[in-house]
C-alpha positions in Angstrom: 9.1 10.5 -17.0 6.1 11.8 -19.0 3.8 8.8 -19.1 1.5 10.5 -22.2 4.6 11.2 -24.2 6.2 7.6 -23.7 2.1 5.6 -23.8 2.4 3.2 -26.0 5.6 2.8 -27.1 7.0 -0.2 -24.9 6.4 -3.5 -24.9 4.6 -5.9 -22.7 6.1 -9.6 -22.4 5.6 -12.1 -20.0 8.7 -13.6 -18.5 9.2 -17.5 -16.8 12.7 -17.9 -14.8 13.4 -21.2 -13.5 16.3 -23.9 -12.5 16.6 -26.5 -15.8 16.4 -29.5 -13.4 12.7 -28.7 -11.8 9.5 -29.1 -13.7 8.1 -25.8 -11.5 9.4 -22.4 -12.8 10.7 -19.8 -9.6 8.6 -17.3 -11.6 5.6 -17.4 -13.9 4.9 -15.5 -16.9 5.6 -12.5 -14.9 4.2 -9.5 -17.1 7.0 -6.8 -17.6 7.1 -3.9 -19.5 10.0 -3.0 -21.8 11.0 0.4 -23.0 12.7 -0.2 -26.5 14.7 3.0 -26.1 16.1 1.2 -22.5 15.8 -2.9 -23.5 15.3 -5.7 -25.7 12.3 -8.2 -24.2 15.9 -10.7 -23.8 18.0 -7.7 -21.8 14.7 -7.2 -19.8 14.2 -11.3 -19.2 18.4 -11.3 -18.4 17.6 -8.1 -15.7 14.7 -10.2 -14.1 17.1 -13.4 -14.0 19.6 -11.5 -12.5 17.5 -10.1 -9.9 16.2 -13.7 -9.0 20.0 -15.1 -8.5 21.0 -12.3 -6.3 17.7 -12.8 -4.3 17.1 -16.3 -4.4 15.8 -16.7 -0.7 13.5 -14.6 -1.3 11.6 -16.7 -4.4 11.2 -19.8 -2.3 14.7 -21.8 -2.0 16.7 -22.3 1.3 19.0 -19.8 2.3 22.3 -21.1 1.6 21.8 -21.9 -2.1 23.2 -19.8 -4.5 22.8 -19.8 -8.6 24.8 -17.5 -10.9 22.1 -15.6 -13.3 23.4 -18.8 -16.2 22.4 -21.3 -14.5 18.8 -19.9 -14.4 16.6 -20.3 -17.5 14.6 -17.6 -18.8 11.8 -18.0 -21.2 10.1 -14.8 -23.3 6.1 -15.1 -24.3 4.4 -12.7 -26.1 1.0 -13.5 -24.0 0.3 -14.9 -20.8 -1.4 -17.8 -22.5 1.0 -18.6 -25.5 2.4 -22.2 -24.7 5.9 -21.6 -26.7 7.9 -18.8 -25.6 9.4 -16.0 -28.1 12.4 -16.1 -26.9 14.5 -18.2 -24.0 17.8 -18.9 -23.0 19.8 -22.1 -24.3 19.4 -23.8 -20.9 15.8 -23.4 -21.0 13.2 -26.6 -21.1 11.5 -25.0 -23.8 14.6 -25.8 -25.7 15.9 -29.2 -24.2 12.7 -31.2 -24.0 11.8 -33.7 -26.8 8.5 -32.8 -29.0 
């Protein structure tokens, strides 16, 4: 891949993955780049989910316990210091907590 003929064109977003019954995300505002000619900042989040449930002994929980990509959250933020994300899945906290 040509790096000069693709600068500039991607996205950056900064991605949270977590298990909706913990108050301490697996994964914090993890910065990933997204090709839009490959992904959508959701498809990339979804990829990154995905990647945490097939792997999950290796983000800090005991061998032994497994969770399907769903029953993950994701959460989407344009900046690593934006307090409400862009985008997030419908079992996310961002979505389920009271104002």
């Amino acid at each position: 891949m040509d790096t000069q003929e693709k600068e500039g064109t991607g996205t950056l977003i900064f991605v949270s993955i977590g298990v909706p019954f913990s108050s301490v995300p697996i994964m914090q505002k993890v910065m990933l780049y997204v090709e839009p000619t490959v992904d959508t900042p959701a498809t990339a989040a979804k990829k990154l989910r995905k990647e945490v449930a097939d792997n999950i002994e290796k983000h800090g929980w005991t061998p032994g316990k497994n969770f399907t990509p769903e029953e993950l959250y994701y959460e989407v933020y344009v900046t690593s210091k934006s307090l409400l994300p862009y985008t997030a899945s419908l079992n996310s906290p961002a979505y389920n907590s009271a104002c």
